[in-house]
KEKE-3310 file (N, C-alpha, C; in steps of 0.2 Angstrom, whole numbers, plus 5000, padded with zeros to 4 digits):
npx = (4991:4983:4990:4989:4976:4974:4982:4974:4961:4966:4972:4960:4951:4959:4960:4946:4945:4953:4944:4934:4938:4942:4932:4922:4919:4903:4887:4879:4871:4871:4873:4869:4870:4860:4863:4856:4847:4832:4826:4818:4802:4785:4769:4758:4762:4768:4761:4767:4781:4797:4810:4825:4825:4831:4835:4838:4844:4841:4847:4845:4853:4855:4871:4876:4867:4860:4861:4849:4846:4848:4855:4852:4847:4834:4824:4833:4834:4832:4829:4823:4824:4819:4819:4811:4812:4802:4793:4791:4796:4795:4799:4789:4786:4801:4815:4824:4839:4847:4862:4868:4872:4871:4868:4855:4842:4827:4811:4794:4782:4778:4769:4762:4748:4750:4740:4727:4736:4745:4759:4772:4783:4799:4816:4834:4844:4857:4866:4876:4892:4905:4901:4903:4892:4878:4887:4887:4890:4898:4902:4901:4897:4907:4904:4906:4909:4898:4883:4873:4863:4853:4837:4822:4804:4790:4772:4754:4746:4755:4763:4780:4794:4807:4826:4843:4857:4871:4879:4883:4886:4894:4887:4895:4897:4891:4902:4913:4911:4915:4927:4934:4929:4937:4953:4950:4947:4959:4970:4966:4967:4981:4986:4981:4992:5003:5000:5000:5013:5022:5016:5020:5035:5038:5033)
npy = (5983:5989:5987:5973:5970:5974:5966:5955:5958:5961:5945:5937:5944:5941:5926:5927:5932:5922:5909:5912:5915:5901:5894:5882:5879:5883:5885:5899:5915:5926:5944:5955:5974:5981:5996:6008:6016:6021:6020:6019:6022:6015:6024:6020:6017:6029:6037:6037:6032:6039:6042:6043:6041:6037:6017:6007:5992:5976:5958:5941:5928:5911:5904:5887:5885:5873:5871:5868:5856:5865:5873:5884:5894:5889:5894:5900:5912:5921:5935:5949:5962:5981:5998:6012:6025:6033:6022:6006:5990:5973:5954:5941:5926:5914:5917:5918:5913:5914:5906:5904:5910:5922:5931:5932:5937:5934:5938:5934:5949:5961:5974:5990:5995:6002:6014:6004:5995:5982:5975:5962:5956:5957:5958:5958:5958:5952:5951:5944:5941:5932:5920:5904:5893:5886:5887:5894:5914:5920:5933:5949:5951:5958:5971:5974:5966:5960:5962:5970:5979:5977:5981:5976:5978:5970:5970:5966:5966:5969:5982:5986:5994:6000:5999:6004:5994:6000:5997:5983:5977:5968:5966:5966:5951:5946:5940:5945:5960:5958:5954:5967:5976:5970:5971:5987:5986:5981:5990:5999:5996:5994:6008:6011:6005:6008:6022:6021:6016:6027:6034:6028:6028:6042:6043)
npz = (6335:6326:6313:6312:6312:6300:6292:6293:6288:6274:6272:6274:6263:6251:6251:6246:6237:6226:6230:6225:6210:6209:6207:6200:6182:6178:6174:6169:6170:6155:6150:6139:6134:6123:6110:6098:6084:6079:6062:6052:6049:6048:6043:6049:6061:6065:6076:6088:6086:6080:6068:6072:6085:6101:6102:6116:6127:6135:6135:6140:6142:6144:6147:6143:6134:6121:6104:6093:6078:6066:6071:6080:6096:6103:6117:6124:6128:6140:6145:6137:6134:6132:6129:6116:6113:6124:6125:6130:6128:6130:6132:6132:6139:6135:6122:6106:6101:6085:6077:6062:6046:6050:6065:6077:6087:6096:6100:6108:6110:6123:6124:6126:6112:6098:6094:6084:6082:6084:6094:6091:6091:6093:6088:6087:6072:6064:6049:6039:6041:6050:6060:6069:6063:6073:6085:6103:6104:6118:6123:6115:6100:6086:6077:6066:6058:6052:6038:6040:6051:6061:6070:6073:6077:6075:6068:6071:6061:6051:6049:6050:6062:6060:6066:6068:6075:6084:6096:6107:6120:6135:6150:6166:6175:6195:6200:6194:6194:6212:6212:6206:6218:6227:6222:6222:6238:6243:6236:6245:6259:6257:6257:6270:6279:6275:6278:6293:6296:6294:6302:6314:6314:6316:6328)
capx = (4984:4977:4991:4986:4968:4975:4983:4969:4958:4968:4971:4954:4951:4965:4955:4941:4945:4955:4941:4930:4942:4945:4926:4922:4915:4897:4880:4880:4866:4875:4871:4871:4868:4862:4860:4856:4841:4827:4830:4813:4793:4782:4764:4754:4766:4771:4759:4771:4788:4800:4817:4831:4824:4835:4832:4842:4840:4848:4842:4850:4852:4860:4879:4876:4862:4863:4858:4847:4849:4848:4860:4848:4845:4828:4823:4839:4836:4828:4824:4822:4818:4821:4815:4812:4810:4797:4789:4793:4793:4797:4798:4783:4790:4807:4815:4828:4846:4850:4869:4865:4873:4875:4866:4848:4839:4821:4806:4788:4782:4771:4769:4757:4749:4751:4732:4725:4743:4749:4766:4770:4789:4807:4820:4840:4844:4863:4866:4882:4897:4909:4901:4903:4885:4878:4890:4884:4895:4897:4907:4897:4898:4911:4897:4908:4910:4889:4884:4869:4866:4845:4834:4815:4798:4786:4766:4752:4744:4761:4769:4787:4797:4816:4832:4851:4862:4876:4885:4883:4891:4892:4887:4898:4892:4892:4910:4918:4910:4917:4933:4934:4929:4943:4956:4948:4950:4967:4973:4964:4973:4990:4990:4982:4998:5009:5000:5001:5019:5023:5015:5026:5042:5039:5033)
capy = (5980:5990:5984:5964:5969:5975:5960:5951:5959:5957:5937:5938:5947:5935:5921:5926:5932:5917:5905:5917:5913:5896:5891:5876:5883:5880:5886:5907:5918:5931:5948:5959:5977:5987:6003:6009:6021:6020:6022:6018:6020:6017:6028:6016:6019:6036:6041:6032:6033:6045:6043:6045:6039:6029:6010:6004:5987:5971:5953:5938:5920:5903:5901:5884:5881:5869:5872:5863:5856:5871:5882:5888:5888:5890:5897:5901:5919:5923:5940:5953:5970:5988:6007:6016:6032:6030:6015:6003:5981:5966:5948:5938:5919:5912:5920:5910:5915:5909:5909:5902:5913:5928:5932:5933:5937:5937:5936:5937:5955:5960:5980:5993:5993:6009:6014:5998:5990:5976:5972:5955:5952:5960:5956:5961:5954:5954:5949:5942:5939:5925:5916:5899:5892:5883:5890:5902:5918:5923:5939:5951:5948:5962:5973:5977:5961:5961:5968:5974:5977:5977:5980:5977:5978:5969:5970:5961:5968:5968:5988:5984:5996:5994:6002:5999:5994:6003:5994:5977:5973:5964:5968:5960:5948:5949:5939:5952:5966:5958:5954:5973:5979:5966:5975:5992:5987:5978:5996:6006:5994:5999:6016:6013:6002:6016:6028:6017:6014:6031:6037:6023:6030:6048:6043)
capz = (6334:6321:6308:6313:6310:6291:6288:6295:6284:6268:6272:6272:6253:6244:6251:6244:6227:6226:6230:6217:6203:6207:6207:6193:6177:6178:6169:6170:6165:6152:6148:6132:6134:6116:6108:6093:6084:6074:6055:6048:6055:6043:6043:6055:6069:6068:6080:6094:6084:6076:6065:6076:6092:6103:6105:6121:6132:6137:6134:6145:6139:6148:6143:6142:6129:6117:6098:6088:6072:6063:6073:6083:6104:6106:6123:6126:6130:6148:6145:6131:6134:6131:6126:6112:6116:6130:6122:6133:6126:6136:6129:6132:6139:6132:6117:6102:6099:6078:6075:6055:6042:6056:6073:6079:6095:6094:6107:6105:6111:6126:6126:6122:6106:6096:6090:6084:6082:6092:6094:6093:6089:6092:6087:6083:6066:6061:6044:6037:6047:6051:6067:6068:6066:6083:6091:6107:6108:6126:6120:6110:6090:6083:6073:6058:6052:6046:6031:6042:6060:6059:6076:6070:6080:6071:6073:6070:6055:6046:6051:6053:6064:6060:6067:6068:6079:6086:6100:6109:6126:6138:6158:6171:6181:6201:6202:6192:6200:6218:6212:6207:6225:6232:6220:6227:6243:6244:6237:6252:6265:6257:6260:6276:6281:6275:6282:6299:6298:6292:6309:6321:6313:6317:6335)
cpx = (4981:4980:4992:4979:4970:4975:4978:4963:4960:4970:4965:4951:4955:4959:4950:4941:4948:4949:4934:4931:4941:4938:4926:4916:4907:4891:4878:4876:4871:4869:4870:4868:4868:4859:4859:4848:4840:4828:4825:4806:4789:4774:4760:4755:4770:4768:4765:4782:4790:4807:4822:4830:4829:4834:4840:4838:4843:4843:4850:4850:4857:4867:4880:4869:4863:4859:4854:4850:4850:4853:4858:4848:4839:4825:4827:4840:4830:4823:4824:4820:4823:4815:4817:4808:4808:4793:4794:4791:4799:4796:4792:4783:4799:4809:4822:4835:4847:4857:4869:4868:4869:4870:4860:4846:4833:4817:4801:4786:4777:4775:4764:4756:4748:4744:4730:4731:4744:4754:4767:4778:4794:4810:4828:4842:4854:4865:4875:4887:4901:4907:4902:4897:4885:4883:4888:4889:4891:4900:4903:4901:4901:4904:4900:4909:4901:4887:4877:4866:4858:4844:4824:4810:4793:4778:4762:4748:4747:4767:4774:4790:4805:4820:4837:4855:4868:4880:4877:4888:4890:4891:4889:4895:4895:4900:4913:4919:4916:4923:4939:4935:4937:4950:4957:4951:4957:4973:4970:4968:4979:4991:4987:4988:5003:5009:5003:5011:5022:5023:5022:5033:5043:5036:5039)
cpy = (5982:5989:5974:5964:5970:5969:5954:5951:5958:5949:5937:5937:5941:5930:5920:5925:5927:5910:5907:5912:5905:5892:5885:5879:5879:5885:5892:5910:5926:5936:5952:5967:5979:5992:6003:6015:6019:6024:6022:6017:6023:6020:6024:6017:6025:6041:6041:6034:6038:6040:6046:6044:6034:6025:6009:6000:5984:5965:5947:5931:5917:5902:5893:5879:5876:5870:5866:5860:5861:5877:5884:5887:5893:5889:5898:5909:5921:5928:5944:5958:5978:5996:6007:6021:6032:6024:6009:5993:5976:5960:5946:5928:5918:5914:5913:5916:5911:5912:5904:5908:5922:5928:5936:5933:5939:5933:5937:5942:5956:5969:5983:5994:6003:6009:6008:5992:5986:5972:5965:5952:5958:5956:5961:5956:5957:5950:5947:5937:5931:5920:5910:5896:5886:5884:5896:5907:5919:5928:5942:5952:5955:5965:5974:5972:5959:5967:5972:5973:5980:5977:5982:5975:5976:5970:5965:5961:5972:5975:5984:5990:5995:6001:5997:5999:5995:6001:5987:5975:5973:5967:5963:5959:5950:5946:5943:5957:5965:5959:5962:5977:5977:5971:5984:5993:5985:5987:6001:6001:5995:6004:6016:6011:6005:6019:6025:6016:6022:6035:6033:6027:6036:6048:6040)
cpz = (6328:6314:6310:6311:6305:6288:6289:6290:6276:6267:6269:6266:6250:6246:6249:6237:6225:6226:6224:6213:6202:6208:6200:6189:6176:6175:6172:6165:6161:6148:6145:6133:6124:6115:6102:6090:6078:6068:6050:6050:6050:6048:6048:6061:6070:6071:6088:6093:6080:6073:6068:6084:6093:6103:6109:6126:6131:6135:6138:6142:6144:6144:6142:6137:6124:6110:6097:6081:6065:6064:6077:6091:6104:6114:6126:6130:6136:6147:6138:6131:6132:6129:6117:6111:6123:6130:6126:6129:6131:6131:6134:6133:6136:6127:6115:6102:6091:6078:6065:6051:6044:6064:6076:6086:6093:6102:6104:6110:6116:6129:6122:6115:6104:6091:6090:6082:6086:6089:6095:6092:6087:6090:6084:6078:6063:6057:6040:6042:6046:6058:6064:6068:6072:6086:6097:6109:6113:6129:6115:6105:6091:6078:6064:6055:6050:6043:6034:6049:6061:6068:6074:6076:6073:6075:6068:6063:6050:6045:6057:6056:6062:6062:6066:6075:6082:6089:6105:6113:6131:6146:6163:6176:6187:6201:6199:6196:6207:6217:6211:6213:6229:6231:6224:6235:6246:6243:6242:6258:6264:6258:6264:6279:6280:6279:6290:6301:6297:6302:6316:6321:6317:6324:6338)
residu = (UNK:UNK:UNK:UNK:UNK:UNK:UNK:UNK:UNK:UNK:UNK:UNK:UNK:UNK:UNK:UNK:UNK:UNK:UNK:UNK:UNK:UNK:UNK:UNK:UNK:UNK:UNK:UNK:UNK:UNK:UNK:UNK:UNK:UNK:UNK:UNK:UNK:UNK:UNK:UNK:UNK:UNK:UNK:UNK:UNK:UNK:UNK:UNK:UNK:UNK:UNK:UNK:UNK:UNK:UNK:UNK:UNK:UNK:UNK:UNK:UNK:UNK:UNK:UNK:UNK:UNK:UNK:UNK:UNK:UNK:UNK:UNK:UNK:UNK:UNK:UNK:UNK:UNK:UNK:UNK:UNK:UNK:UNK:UNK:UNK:UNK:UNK:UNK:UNK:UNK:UNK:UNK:UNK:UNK:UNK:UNK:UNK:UNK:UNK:UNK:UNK:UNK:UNK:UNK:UNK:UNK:UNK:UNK:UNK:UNK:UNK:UNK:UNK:UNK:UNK:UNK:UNK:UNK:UNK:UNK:UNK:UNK:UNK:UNK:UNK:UNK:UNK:UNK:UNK:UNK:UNK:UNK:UNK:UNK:UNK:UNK:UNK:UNK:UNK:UNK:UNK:UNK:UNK:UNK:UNK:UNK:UNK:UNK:UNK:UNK:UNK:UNK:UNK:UNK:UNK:UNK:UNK:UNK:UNK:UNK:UNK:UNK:UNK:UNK:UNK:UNK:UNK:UNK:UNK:UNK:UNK:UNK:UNK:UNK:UNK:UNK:UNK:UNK:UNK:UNK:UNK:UNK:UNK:UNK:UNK:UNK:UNK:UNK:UNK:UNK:UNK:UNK:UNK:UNK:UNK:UNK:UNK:UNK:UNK:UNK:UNK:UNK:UNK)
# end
């Protein structure tokens, strides 16, 4: 009985992850986590920042945007947020992805203001590069092909915040994730089936 329920349960799993896989490729919100640290904070906002503080966060856009004539998908990016330090910023509505002579993410900025400062605009700024323009990567850009790997807070009476960039990648979606579990579990029903036979023999 209780190896018919295994295979009962392993039928199960293949069917599942099988019918995962074999879903029709359709319009998937995609994830980008990044890291990188502050490299430059001019005298306006060094009550709030430091030189060498972390900046980490993710931003999400639609894998099926479609560029402008520019190169550009405007409102292509859902969300846009992260830390720096404890300074928390968030996008403010829809943000742009540029792929134009290298690769831009920017939003406009809703987080506290530093003194009389007010945040108005993030952005990661990657300079160079060989992207194809309008094209949307859905695979984070290789960082060593630009000649610069920019992460800037701007405000509204003109103190620019800037760091760089360090890594870019991507967070898997939930079909991945499952597909993983499946894996997971497909190898715990095999050595229980072992075990299970292991035991019949030596009764």
């Amino acid at each position: 009985m209780l190896l018919r329920s295994v295979f009962s349960l392993q039928s199960f799993l293949v069917v599942l992850a099988f019918s995962m896989i074999a879903q029709p490729v359709e319009a998937a919100i995609v994830v980008f986590r990044f890291e990188g640290v502050v490299t430059d904070v001019p005298v306006a906002l060094n009550s709030e920042f430091n030189v060498g503080e972390t900046i980490e966060g993710s931003y999400a856009f639609e894998s099926t945007s479609s560029p402008d004539v520019g190169g550009n998908f405007i409102g292509a990016v859902l969300s846009f947020e992260g830390m720096i330090g404890d300074y928390k910023f968030v996008t403010s509505g829809l943000g742009d992805i540029g792929v134009d002579g290298g690769y831009t993410v920017a939003g406009f900025t809703q987080a506290n203001n530093v003194g009389s400062q007010v945040a108005i605009l993030h952005a990661i700024q990657l300079l160079g590069g060989s992207l194809t323009p309008g094209v949307l990567p859905l695979q984070p850009p290789d960082l060593g092909q630009f000649s610069a790997r920019l992460f800037t807070l701007d405000f509204l009476a003109g103190p620019r915040l800037i760091g760089q960039i360090d890594s870019i990648s991507i967070v898997p979606e939930p079909s991945s994730l499952a597909i993983c579990f499946f894996l997971l579990g497909a190898q715990v029903l095999r050595r229980t089936k072992r075990q299970d036979s292991n035991t019949n023999c030596n009764a």
